[in-house]
C-alpha positions as CSV (number, residue, x, y, z in Angstrom):
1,X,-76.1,14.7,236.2
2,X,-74.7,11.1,235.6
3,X,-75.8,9.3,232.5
4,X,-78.7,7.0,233.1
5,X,-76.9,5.5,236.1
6,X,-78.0,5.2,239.9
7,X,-75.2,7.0,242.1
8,X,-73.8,4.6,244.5
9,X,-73.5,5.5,248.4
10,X,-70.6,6.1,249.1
11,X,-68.2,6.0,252.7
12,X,-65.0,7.5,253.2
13,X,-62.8,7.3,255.8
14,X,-59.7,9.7,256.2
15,X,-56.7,9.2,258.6
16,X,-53.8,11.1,259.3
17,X,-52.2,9.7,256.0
18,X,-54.2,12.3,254.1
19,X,-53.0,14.9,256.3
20,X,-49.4,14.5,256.6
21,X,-49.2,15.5,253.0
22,X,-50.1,19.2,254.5
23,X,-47.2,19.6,256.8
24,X,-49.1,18.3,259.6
25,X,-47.4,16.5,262.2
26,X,-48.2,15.3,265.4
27,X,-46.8,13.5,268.6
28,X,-47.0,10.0,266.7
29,X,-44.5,10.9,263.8
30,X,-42.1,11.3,266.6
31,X,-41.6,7.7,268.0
32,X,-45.0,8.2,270.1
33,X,-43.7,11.3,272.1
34,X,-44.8,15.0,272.0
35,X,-41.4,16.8,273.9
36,X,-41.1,13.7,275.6
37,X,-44.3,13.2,276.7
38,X,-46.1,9.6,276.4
39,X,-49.2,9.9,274.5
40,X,-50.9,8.6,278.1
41,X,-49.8,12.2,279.5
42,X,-51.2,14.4,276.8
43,X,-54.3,12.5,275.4
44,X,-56.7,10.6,277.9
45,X,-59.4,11.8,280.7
46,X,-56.6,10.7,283.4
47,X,-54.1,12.8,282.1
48,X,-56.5,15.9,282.0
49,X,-56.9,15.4,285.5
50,X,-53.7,15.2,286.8
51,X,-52.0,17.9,284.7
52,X,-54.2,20.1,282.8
53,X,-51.6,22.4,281.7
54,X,-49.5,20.1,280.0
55,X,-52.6,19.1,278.0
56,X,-53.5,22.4,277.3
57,X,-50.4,23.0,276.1
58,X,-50.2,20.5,274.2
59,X,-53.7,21.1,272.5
60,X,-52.4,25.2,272.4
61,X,-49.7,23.6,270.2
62,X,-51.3,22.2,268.0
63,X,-53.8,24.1,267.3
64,X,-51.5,27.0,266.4
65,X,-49.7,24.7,264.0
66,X,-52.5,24.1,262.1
67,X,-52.9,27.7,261.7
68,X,-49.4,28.2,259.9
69,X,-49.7,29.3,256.6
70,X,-47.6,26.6,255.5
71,X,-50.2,24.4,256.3
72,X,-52.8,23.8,253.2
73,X,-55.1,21.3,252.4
74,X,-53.4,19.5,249.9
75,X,-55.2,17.8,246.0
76,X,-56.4,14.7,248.1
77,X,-58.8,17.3,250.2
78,X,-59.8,19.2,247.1
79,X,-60.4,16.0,244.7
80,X,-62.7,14.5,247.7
81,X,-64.8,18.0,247.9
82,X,-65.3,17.8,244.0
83,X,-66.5,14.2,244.9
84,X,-68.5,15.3,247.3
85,X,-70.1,18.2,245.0
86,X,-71.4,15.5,242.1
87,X,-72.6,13.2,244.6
88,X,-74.2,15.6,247.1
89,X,-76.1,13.4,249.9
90,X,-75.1,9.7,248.9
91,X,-71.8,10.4,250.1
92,X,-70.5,11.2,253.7
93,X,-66.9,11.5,254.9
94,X,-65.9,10.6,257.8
95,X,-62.5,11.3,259.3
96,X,-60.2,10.8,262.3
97,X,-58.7,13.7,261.9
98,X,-59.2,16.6,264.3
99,X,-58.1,18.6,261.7
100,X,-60.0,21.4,259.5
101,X,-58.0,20.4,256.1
102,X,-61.0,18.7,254.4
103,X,-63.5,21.9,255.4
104,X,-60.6,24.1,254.0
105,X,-60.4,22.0,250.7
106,X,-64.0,22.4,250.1
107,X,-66.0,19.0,252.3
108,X,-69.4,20.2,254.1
109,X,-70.2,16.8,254.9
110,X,-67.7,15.7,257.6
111,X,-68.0,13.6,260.2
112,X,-65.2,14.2,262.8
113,X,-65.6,11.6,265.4
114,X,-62.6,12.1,267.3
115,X,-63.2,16.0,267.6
116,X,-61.9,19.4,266.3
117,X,-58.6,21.5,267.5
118,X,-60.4,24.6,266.8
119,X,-63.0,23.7,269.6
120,X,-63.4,24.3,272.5
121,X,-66.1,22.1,274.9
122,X,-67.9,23.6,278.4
123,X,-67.0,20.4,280.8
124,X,-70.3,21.1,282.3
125,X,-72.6,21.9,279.5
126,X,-71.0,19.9,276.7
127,X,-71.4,23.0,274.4
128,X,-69.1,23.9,272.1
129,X,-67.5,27.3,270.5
130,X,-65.5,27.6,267.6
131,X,-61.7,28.8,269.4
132,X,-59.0,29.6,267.4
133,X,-56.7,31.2,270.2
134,X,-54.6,29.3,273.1
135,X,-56.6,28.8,276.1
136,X,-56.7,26.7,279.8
137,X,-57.7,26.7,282.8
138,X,-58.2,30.4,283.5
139,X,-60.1,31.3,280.1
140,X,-63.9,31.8,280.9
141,X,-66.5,29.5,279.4
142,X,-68.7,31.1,277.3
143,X,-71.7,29.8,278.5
144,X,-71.1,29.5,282.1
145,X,-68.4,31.9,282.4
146,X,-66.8,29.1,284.7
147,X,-63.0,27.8,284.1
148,X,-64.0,24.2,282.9
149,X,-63.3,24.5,278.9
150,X,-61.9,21.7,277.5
151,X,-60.4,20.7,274.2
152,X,-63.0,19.6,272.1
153,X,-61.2,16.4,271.3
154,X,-61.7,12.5,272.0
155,X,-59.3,11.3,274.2
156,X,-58.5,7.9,274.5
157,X,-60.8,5.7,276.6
158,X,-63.6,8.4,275.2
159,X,-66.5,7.0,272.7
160,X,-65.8,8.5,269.4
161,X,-68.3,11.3,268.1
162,X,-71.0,10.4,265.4
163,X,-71.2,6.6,265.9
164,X,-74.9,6.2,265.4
165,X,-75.1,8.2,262.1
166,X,-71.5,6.4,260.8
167,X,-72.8,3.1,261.3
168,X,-75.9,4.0,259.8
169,X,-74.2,5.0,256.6
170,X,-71.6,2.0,256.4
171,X,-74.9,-0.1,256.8
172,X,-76.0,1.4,253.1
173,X,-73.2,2.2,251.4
174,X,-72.3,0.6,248.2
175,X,-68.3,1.5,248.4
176,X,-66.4,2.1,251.4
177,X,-62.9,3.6,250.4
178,X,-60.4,3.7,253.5
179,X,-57.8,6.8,252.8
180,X,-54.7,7.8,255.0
181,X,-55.5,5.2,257.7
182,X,-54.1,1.8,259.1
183,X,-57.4,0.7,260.4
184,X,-55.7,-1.2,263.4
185,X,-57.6,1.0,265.8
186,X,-61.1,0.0,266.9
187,X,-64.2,1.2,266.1
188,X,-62.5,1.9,262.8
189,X,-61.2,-1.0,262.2
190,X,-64.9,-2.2,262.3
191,X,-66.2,-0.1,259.9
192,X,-64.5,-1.8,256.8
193,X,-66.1,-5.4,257.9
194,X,-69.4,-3.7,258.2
195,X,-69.2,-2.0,255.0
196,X,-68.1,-5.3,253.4
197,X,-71.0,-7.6,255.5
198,X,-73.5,-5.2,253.7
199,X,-72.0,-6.0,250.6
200,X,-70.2,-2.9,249.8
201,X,-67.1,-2.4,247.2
202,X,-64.4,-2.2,250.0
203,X,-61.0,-0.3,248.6
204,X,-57.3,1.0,251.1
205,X,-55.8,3.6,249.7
206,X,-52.7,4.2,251.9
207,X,-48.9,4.8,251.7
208,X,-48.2,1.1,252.1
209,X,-51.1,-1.8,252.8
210,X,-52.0,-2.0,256.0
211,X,-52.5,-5.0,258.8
212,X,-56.2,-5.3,258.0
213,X,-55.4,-5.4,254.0
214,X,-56.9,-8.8,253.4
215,X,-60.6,-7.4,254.4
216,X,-60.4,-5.1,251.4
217,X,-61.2,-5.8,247.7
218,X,-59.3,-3.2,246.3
219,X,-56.1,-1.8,247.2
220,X,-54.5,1.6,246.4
221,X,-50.8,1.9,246.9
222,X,-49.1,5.6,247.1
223,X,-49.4,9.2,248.3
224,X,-52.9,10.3,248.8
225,X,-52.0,13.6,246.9
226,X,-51.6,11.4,244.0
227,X,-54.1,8.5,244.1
228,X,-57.0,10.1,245.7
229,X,-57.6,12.3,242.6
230,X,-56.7,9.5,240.4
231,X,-59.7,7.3,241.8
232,X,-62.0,10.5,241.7
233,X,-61.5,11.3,238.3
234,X,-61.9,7.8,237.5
235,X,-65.1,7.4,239.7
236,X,-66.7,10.6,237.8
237,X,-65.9,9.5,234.6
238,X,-67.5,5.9,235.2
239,X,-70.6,7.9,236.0
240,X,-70.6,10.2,233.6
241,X,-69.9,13.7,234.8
């Protein structure tokens, strides 16, 4: 237990920054295009619609990539999860990521608002299985043993998962740390005004500051390998743990 201090709230937001360091990659590292593919063909409603099996496989793609054994959560996952274990239910993490790095590195408190790759989501029921295998538009639903799965991901144009409980949370917390992330990208890009309109200790902790670095109080410049346990060890020791 901390030493005679009150354990702030605390939000954190993760972006593919924290990833990257994992060996994930994704269609954006590569000028916007996934085999030459516009994001527009492989990541929006429309898209699904008009070809479905290049957005499967697509989604098939990636979701054997990030079963490669090269791919590991990396010390930025694991110092967050030792966060997370000192300040149980006054901290939440919320991520962009669609990946499973942070549940891997030891997080049970994740918020992924733009989905999972290893989902998969009934188009009729909105139910949804954990999938680890390739599938499309001839594998059996589950619950309705119809051929309408879906990736369990937020497509552009979609509303983002969790909202309600996110902006809940931003609307107490005491620090709001922004890891991995640019922040140009709405309702994100929100979130660090919020937290800072309710009077919370705003802090960027990226590769290089981003567009929206005026908005923060704090900023943390490097790999998130490197300064993400830094301010951990550093938060744990102010509180005494």
């Amino acid at each position: 237990m901390p030493l005679n201090k009150t354990l702030p709230n605390i939000v954190v937001l993760t972006g593919a920054g924290i990833s990257a360091e994992s060996g994930l990659k994704t269609f954006r590292d590569n000028d916007g295009l996934w085999e030459n593919h516009s994001v527009e063909e492989v990541a929006t409603p429309e898209a699904f619609k008009r070809n479905p099996d290049l957005v499967y496989r697509f989604y098939n793609a990636r979701r054997a990539q990030l079963q490669e054994d090269k791919v590991k959560p990396n010390s930025a996952h694991h110092a967050l999860a030792k966060l997370e274990q000192r300040w149980q239910d006054k901290m939440v993490l919320v991520t962009q990521n669609v990946d499973n790095l942070h549940e891997r590195g030891g997080s049970e408190r994740v918020l992924h608002m733009h989905g999972e790759l290893l989902s998969a989501r009934c188009g009729f029921s909105l139910k949804t299985f954990d999938w680890e295998a390739p599938f499309d538009h001839t594998t059996p639903c589950p619950c309705c043993n119809t051929n309408n799965l879906r990736p369990d991901i937020v497509w552009f144009g979609e509303m983002p998962m969790y909202m309600d409980d996110i902006y809940a949370h931003l609307s107490n917390a005491d620090i709001f740390i922004a890891i991995g992330t640019s922040g140009n990208v709405y309702p994100a890009a929100g979130f660090v005004q919020l937290a800072k309109s309710t009077g919370a200790h705003t802090i960027e902790a990226n590769l290089e500051p981003g567009s929206s670095n005026a908005l923060f109080d704090e900023s943390l410049t490097g790999k998130a390998s490197e300064i993400v346990p830094m301010w951990v060890d550093e938060l744990l020791e102010q509180y005494g743990f």
